[in-house]
Every structure is written in structure tokens, then in C-alpha cells.
C-alpha positions in Angstrom: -14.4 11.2 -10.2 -10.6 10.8 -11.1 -8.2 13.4 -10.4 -5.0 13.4 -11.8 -3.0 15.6 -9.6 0.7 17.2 -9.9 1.4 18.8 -6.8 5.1 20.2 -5.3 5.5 18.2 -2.1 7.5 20.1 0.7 9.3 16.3 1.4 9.9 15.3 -1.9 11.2 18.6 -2.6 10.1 17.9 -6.3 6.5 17.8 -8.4 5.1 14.7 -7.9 2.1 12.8 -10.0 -0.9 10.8 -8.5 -3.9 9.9 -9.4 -7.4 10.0 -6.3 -10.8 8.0 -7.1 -14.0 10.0 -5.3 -16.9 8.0 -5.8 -19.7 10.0 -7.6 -22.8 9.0 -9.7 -21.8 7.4 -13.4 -24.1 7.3 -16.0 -25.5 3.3 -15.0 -26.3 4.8 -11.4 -28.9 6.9 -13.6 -30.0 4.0 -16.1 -30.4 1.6 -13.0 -32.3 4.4 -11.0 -29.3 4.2 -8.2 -28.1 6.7 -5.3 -26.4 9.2 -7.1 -26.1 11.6 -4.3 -22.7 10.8 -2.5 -21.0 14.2 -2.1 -23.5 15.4 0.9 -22.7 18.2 3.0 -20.3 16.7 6.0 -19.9 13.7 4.4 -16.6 11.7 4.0 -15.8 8.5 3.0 -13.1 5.6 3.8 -9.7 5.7 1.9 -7.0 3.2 0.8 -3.8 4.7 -0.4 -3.1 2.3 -2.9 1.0 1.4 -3.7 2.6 0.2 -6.9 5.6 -2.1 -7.1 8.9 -1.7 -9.1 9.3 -0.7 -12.4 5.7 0.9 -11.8 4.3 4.6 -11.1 1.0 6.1 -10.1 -1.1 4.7 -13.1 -0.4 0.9 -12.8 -3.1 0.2 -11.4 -5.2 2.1 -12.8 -4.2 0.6 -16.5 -4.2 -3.0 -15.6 -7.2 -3.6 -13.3 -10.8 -2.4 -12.8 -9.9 -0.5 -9.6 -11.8 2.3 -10.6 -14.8 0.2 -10.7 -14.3 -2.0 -7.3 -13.7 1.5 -5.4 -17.0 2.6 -6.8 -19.2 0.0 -5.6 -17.8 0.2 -2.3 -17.9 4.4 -2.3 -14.2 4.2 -1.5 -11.6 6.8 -2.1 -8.7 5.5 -3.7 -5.4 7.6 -3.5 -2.3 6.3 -6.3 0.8 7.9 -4.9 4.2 7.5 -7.2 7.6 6.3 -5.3 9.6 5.7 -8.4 12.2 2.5 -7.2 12.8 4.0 -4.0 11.2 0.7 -2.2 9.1 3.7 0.0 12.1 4.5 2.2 13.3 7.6 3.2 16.3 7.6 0.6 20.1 7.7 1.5 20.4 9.1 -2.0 17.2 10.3 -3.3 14.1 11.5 -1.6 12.0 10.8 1.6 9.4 8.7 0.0 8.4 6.9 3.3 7.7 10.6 5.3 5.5 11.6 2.4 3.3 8.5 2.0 3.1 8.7 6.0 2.8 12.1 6.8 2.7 14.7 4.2 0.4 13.1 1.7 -2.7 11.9 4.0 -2.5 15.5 5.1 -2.9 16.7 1.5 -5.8 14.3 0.8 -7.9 15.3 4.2 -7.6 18.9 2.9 -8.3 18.6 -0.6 -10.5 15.6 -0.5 -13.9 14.6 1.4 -11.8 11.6 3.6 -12.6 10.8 6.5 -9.6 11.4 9.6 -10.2 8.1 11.7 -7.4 5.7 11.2 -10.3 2.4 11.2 -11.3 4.1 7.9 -7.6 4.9 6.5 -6.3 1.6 5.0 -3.3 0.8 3.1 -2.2 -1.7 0.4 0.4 -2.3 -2.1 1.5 -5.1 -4.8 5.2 -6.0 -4.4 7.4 -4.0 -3.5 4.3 -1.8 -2.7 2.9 -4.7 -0.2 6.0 -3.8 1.6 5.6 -0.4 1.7 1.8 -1.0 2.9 2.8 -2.8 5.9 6.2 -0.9 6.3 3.6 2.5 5.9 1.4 1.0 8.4 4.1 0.2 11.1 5.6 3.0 10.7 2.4 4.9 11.4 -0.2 2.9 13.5 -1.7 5.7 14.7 -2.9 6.8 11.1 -3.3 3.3 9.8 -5.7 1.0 11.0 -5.6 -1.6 8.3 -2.9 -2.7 5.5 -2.4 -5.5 2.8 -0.1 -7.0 0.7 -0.2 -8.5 -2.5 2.9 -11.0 -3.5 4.8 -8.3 -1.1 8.7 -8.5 -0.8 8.1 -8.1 2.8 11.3 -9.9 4.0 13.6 -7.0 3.1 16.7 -7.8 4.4 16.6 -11.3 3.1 16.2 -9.6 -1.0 18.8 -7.8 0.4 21.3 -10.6 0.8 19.8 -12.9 -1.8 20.1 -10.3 -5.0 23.3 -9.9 -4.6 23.6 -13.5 -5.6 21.4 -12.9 -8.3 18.8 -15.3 -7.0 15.5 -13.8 -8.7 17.3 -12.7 -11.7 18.9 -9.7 -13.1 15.6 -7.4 -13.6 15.5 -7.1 -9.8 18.9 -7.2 -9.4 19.3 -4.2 -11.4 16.2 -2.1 -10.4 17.2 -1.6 -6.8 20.3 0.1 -6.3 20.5 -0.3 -2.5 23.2 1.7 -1.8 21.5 4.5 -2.7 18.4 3.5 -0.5 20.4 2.3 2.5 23.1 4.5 3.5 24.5 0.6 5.0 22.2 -2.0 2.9 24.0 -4.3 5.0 23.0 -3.5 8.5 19.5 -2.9 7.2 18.4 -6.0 9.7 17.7 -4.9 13.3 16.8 -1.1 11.5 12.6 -0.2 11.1 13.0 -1.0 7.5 13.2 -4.2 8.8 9.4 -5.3 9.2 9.7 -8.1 12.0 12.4 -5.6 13.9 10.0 -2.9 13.6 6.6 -4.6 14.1 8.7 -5.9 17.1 9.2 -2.4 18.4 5.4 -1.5 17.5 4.4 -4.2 20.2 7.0 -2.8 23.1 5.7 0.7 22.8 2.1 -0.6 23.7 1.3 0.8 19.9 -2.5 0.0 18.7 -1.3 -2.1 16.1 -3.3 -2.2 12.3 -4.4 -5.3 11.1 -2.4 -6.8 8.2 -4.0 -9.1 4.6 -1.0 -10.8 3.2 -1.7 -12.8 -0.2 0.9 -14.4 -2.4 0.6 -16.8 -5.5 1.9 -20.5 -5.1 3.9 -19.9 -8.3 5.2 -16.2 -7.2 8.8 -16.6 -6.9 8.1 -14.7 -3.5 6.2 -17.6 -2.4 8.7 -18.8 0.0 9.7 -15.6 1.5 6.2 -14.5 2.3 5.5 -18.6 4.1 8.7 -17.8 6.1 7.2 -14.2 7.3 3.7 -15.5 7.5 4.9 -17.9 10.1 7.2 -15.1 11.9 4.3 -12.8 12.2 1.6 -15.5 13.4 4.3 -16.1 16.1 4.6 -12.7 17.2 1.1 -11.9 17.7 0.7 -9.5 14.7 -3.4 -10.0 13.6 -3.2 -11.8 10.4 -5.0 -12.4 7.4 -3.2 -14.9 5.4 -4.4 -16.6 2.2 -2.3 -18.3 -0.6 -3.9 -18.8 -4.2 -3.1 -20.5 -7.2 -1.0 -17.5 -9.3 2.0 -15.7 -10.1 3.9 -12.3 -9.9 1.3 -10.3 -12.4 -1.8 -8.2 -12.8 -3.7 -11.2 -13.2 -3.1 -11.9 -9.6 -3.8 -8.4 -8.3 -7.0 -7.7 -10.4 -8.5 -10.7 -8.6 -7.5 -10.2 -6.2 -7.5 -6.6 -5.0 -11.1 -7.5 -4.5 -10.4 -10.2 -1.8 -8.7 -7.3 0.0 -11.6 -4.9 -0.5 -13.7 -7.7 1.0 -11.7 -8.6 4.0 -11.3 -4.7 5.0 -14.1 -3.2 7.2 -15.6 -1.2 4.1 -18.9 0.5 4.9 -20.0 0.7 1.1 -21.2 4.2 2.3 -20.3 7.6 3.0 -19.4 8.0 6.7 -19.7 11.1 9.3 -15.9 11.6 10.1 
């Protein structure tokens, strides 16, 4: 089942669009004489709250892979939130993106939606500036999270920050962020929680159960570098990581293949669960 929703959030203080996979029978389940019985009384299944990056909304990934299909075959609830260019902060200028992806839409889904409430079957991932919000999602809510991945993520922040104002990856990023309306200071954004090694940092002085993190990045991404640096920052804090690098670029080439090396590393059951 897909569900295209349009639903006033209480955070966003605005409609917002999304789009939520259910898995239920397709017409080859009957051809192939399949299960076609998913929705069972008390049932509930896994979900990933799937990101977009910039430029994108809640259909990307829906138009340019077969994510429909992978969540499917692994009876996965998939939940395509929009964040506009808001880099899934809680906006100086502009709405609280990050409270809505971490509090106000899981609590939607679980009421509307047969998903199951344990945070070892809540996952989240994200492609670009979405692969930081994963991870930034997941930090910022351990408890909820119990896995997150990113795809050629702009995890280092702070450093995109500092190096766009040069100009450094061009003037189609350069121009899509406006920071000072995310950052109320863009420049004292290091040491702050939208800093990911300051905040996964904090995570580990609390005592936090901390979620697992997938990182992936092309050798010919021009994030390449910046996710090596943070790969090695992260092995050296402790944070449990799943790195891999590929052959590949910034594109949906990248992500279609490679959404499903995701789906394989998390701990799917490929069925329904009990809670």
C-alpha cells in the first residue's frame, strides 16, 4: 500500500506532504502463490523513515529508485517525510523540522500505521543532506532510534559550513542553503548538537544506548573526503560503525544500489513482528 498523506503538523505549524509504504499482497504474491496475509490482527512491522537531500521533497525517492519494491520484500514500512532545504534543523528562520522528524511524526505513524514502538525496529536513513539528518535524527533521539544510515551524507556540518562560503563545491550548494536562516550563528555551529562528533560526543557522557550508524559514500562523490575524515573521527570515538566506500558518485545511481546494501546490513526480520 502507498499513502500519500497531507497532514497539519502541530510543529511545523503548516500542512505538510509525505508519502508511507505498508507492505500488502501485489498481484505477483497471487501469480507466485505467496503469503498474502500481512495485515494480521496485532501485527506490526519494522519502519525506516526514509530522508531526502537538498533540492528534493517527499517523492525523490520514490521516483528515482525501486524502494517500493525493496521495502516489500523485506515487509518494511517505509515513511518519506518532506524538510524542504531546512538541513532537518530546528530553523532560526523557518520551521522546526528536526522536533517533527524526532518526535511529532513517529507519533503520527504509530497511531495511524501498524509500526511497531521498539526503537531495534525503528531505523533511520537519508541520502545527503538526508544522511545527515539520519544520523543527526538518531543522536538526537537514541532512545527512539536504534539504527541509522547515510548515503554520500554531508555529515561534517560545520566544515560545509566554512568551506561554502568559499565556494568550494560550487554555487548550486552554495546557493541552496541559506545558513543564516538555519543557524541563528552559522558560525558557532561547532561545539552546538548540530554538530555530529560534539553531539555523538555528548550521547556517550550521558551513558545514552547509542544506535548503530551505516555510512556509504562514492570514491568520486565530491563528499568523499569529508565522510574519510568523519569515518576516521567516529572509529576513534567508539561510535559502532558500518563503513563501506564504493566505486560512484553524488546520484540516484548510487542510492538505488545501494539503499539495498543498507536494507541488508539492518537487522530486518522480512516479517511482521509482535510489538
Amino acid at each position: 500500500m502507498l499513502a500519500k498523506l497531507n497532514i497539519f503538523s502541530e510543529t511545523l505549524k503548516f500542512p505538510t506532504d509525505l508519502y508511507v509504504m505498508v507492505p500488502t499482497p501485489v498481484s505477483d504474491d497471487y501469480i507466485n502463490g505467496r503469503e498474502t496475509n500481512y495485515l494480521k490482527p496485532d501485527v506490526k512491522f519494522q519502519v525506516l523513515y526514509l530522508l531526502h537531500g537538498a533540492y528534493g521533497n517527499h517523492s525523490d525517492w520514490l521516483r528515482y529508485t525501486n524502494i517500493e519494491r525493496y521495502a516489500r520484500e523485506h515487509k518494511l514500512v517505509v515513511v518519506m517525510p518532506d524538510a524542504s532545504n531546512s538541513f532537518y534543523q530546528n530553523m532560526y528562520y523557518g520551521s522546526a523540522y528536526l522536533s517533527y522528524l524526532t518526535d511529532e511524526l513517529p507519533r503520527v505513524m504509530q497511531q495511524m500505521f501498524p509500526v511497531s514502538l521498539k526503537r531495534e525496529n525503528t531505523f533511520v536513513a537519508g541520502l545527503s543532506m538526508g544522511g545527515y539528518g539520519a544520523v543527526r535524527s538518531a543522536f538526537e533521539r537514541p532512545d527512539l532510534f536504534g539504527y541509522c544510515a547515510s548515503l554520500s551524507g554531508a555529515l561534517d556540518i560545520v566544515s560545509l559550513i566554512n568551506e561554502t562560503a568559499g565556494d568550494r563545491y560550487g554555487n548550486g550548494i552554495t546557493d541552496v542553503f541559506k545558513w543564516n536562516n538555519i543557524f541563528e550563528h552559522p558560525d558557532q555551529v561547532a561545539g552546538s548538537d548540530a554538530d555530529l562528533l560534539f553531539l555523538i560526543k555528548k550521547r556517550m557522557q550521558e551513558g545514552k544506548m547509542l544506535p548503530a550508524v551505516c555510512q556509504m559514500i562514492g570514491r568520486e562523490d565530491f563528499l568523499y573526503r569529508q565522510n574519510r575524515a568523519m569515518k576516521e573521527k567516529m572509529e576513534a570515538m567508539g561510535v559502532e560503525l558500518h563503513y563501506r566506500e564504493y566505486e560512484g558518485t553524488h546520484d540516484w545511481e548510487f542510492w538505488d544500489h545501494h539503499i539495498q546494501d543498507v536494507l541488508r546490513w539492518l537487522p530486518l526480520t522480512n516479517n511482521p513482528v509482535m510489538e
